[in-house]
C-alpha positions as a Markdown table, in Angstrom:
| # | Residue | x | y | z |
|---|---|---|---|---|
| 1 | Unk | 7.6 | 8.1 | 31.0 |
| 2 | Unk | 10.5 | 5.9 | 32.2 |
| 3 | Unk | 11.6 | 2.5 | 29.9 |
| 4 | Unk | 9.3 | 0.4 | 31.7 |
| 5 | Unk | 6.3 | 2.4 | 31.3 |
| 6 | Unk | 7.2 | 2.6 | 27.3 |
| 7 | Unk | 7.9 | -1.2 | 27.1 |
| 8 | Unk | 4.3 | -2.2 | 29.2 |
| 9 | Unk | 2.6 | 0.3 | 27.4 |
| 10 | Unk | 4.1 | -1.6 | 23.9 |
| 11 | Unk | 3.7 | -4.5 | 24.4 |
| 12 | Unk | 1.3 | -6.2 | 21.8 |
| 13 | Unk | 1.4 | -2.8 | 20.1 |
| 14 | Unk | 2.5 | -3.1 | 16.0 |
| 15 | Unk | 4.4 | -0.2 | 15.0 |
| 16 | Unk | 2.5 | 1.7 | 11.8 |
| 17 | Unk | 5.6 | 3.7 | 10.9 |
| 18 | Unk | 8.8 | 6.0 | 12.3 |
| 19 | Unk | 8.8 | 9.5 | 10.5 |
| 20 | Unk | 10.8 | 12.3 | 10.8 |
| 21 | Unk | 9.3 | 15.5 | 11.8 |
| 22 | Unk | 10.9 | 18.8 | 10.9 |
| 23 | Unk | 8.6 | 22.0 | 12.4 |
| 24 | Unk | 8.8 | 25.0 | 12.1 |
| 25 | Unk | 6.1 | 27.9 | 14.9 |
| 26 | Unk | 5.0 | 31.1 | 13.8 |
| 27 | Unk | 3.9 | 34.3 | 15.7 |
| 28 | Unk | 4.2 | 37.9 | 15.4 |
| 29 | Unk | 5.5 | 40.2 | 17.6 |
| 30 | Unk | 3.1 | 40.3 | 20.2 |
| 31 | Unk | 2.5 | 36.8 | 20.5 |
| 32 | Unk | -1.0 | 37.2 | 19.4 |
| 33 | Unk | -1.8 | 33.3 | 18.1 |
| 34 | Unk | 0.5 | 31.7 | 20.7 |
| 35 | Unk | -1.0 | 34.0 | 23.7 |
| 36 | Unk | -4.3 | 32.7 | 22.5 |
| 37 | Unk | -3.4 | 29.1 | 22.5 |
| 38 | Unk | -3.2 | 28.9 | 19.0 |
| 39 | Unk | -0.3 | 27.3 | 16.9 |
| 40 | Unk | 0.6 | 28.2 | 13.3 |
| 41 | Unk | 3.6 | 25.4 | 12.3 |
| 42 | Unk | 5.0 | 24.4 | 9.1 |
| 43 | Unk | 5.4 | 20.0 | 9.3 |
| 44 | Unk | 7.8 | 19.0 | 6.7 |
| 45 | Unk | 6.8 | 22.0 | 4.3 |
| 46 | Unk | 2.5 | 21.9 | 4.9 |
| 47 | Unk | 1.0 | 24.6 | 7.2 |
| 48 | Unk | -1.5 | 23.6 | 10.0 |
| 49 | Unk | -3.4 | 26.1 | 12.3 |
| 50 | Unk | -4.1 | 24.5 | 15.4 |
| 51 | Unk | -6.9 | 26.1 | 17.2 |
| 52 | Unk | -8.0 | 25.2 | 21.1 |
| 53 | Unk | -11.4 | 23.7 | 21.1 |
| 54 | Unk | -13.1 | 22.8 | 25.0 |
| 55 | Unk | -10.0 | 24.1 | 27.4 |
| 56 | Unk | -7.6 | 23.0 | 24.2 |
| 57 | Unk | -4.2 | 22.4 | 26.3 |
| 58 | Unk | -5.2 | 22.8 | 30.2 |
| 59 | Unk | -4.4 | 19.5 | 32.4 |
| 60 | Unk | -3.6 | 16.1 | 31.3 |
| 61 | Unk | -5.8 | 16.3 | 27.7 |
| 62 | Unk | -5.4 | 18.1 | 25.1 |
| 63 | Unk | -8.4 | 19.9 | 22.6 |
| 64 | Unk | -7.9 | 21.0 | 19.3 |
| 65 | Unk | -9.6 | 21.4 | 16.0 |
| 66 | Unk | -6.6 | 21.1 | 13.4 |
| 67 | Unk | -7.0 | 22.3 | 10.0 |
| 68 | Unk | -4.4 | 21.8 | 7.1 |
| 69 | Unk | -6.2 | 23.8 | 4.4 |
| 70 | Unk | -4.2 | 26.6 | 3.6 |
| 71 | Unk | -7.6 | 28.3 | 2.2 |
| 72 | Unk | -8.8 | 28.0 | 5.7 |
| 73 | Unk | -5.8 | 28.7 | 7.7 |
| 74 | Unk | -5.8 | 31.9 | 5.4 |
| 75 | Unk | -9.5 | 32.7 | 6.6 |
| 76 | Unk | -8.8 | 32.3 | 10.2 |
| 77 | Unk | -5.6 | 34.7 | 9.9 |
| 78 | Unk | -7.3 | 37.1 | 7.8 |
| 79 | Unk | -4.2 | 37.0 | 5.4 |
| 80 | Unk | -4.6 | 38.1 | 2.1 |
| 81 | Unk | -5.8 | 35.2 | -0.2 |
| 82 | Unk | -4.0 | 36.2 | -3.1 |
| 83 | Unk | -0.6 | 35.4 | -2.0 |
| 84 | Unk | 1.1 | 32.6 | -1.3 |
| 85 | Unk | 0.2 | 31.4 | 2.4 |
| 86 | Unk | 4.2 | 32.4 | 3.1 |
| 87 | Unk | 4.3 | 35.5 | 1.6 |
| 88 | Unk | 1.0 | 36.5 | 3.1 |
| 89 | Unk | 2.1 | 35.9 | 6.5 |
| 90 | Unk | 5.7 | 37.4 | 6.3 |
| 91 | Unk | 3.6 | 40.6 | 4.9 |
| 92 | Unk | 0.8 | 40.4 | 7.9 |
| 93 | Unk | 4.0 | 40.0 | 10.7 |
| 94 | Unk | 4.1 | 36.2 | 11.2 |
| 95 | Unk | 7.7 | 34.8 | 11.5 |
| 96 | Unk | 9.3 | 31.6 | 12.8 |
| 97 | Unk | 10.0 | 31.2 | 16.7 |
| 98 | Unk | 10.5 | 27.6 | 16.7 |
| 99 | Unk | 12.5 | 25.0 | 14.8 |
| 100 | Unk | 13.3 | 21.5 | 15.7 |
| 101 | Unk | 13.0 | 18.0 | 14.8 |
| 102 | Unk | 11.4 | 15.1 | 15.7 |
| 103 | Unk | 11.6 | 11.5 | 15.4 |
| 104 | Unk | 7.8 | 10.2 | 15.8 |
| 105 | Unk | 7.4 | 6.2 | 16.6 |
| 106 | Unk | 3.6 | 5.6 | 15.6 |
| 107 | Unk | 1.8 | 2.5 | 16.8 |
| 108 | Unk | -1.4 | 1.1 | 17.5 |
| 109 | Unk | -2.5 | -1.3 | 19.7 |
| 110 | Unk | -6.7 | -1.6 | 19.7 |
| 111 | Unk | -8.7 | 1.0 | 18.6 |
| 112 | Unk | -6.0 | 3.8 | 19.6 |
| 113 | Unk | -2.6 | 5.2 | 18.5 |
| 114 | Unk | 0.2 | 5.8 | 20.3 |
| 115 | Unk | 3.1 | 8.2 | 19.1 |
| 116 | Unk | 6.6 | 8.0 | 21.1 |
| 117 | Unk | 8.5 | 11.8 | 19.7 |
| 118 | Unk | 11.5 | 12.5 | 20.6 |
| 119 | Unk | 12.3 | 15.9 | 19.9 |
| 120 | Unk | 15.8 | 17.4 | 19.5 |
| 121 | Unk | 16.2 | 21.0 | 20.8 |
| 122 | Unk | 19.6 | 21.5 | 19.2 |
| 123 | Unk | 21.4 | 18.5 | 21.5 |
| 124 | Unk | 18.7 | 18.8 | 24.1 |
| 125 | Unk | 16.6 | 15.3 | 24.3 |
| 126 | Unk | 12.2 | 15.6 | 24.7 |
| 127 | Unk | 10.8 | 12.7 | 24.9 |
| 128 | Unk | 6.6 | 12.2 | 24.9 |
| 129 | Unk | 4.1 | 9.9 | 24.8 |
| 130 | Unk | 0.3 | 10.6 | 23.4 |
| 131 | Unk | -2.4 | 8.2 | 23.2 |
| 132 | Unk | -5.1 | 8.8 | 20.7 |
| 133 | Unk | -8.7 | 7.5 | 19.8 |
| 134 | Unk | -10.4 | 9.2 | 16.7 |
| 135 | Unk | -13.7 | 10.1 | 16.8 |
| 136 | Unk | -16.3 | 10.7 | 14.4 |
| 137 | Unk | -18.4 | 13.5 | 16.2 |
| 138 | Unk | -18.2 | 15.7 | 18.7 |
| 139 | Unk | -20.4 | 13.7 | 21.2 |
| 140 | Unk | -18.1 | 11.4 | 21.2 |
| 141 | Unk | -15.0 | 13.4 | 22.7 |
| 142 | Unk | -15.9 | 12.6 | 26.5 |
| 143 | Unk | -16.0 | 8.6 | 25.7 |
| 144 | Unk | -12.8 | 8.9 | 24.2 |
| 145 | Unk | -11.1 | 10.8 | 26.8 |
| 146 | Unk | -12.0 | 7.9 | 29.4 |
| 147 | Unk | -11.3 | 5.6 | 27.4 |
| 148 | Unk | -8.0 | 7.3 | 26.9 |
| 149 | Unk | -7.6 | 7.9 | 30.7 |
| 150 | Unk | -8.8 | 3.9 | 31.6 |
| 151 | Unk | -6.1 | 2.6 | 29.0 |
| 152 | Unk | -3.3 | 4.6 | 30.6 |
| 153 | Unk | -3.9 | 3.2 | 33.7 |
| 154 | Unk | -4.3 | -0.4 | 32.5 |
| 155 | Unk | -1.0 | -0.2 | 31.0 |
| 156 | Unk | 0.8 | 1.4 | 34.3 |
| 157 | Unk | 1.1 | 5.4 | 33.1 |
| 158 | Unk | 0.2 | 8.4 | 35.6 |
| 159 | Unk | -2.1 | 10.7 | 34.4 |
| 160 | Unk | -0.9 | 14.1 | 34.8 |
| 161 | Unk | -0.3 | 17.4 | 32.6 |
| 162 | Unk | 2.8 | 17.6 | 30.3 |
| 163 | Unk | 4.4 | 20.3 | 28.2 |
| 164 | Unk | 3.8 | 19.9 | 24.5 |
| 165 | Unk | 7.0 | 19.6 | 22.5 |
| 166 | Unk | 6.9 | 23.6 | 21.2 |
| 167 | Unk | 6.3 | 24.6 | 25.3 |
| 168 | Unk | 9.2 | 22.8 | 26.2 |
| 169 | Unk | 11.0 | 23.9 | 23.5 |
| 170 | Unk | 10.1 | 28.0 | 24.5 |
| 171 | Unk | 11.0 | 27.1 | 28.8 |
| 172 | Unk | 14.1 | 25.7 | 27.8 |
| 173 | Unk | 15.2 | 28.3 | 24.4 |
| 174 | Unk | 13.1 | 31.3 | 25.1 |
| 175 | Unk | 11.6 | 31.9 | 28.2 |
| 176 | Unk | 10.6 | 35.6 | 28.1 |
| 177 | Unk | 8.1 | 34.2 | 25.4 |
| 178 | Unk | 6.6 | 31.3 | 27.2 |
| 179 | Unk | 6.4 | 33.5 | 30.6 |
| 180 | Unk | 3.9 | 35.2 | 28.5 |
| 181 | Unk | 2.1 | 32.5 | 26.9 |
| 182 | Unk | 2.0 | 31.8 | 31.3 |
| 183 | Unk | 1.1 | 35.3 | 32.0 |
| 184 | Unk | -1.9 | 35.0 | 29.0 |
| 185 | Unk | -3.3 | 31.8 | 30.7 |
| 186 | Unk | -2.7 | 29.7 | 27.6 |
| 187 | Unk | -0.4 | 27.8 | 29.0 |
| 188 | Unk | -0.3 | 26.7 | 32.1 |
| 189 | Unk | 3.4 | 26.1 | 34.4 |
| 190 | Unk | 3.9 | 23.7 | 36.5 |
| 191 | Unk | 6.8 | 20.5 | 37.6 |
């Protein structure tokens, strides 16, 4: 996204608020969430399991159901529901494999969202744009995405897949993992 794009796509937009993201990825060993296409992070000290619903990641939209209970994320994991959610994954073989930060610009101009990060991979720069519409049920999804896909358009932007912040982070800081997460299919590469 060059200036322009982000200063057409703004205009008329109210900013809703400018946080400050700090996340931290978990995997084991094997890569066996991240392989799959599913992200365990820790946001500012809460855990959320981010699993692919409808393609999840592949070209220009992205599909996931997000859940935030740790009860949940615990039943998805299979981690012992007696321990802290922590504890429980150190103890099943989860560990960190990404940690940066991220400065999120949230506005809204309609019915959607837009959120400007800019994440910092120890002094490397990341900047992205995503455009969001909420929906209430599943049947709505495919009206969303157009509607999505007709306001980029409107406001200049080219529709094409982008790396997520965390596969950015792994081609830049740890290739041997993301060639994997290529390898798997749950990511795809491309320029």
């Amino acid at each position: 996204m060059t200036d322009e794009n982000e200063r057409n796509l703004l205009k008329g937009a109210k900013l809703v608020d400018k946080v400050v993201n700090k996340d931290v990825y978990y995997d084991n060993d094997v890569y066996g969430l991240t392989s799959n296409d599913i992200w365990l992070r820790k946001r500012n000290g809460k855990f959320e399991l981010k699993i692919p619903i409808e393609g999840g990641s592949k070209g220009a939209i992205s599909r996931y159901l997000k859940i935030t209970d740790e009860n949940t994320i615990r039943e998805k994991l299979n981690l012992d529901s007696n321990k802290e959610l922590e504890i429980a994954l150190r103890k099943a073989g989860y560990k960190p494999f990404a940690s940066y930060r991220t400065i999120r610009k949230r506005y809204r101009k309609g019915d959607f969202v837009i959120d400007i990060d800019e994440a910092d991979f120890d002094g490397g720069k990341y900047k992205i744009c995503e455009i969001e519409l909420k929906v209430k049920s599943p049947v709505e999804v495919r009206d969303a995405e157009k509607r999505i896909i007709d306001f980029a358009y409107e406001h200049g932007l080219e529709i094409r897949p982008v790396r997520g912040k965390v596969i950015e982070y792994l081609k830049r800081k740890n290739f041997e993992h993301y060639a994997i997460l290529v390898a798997s299919k749950a990511v795809e590469d491309f320029d």
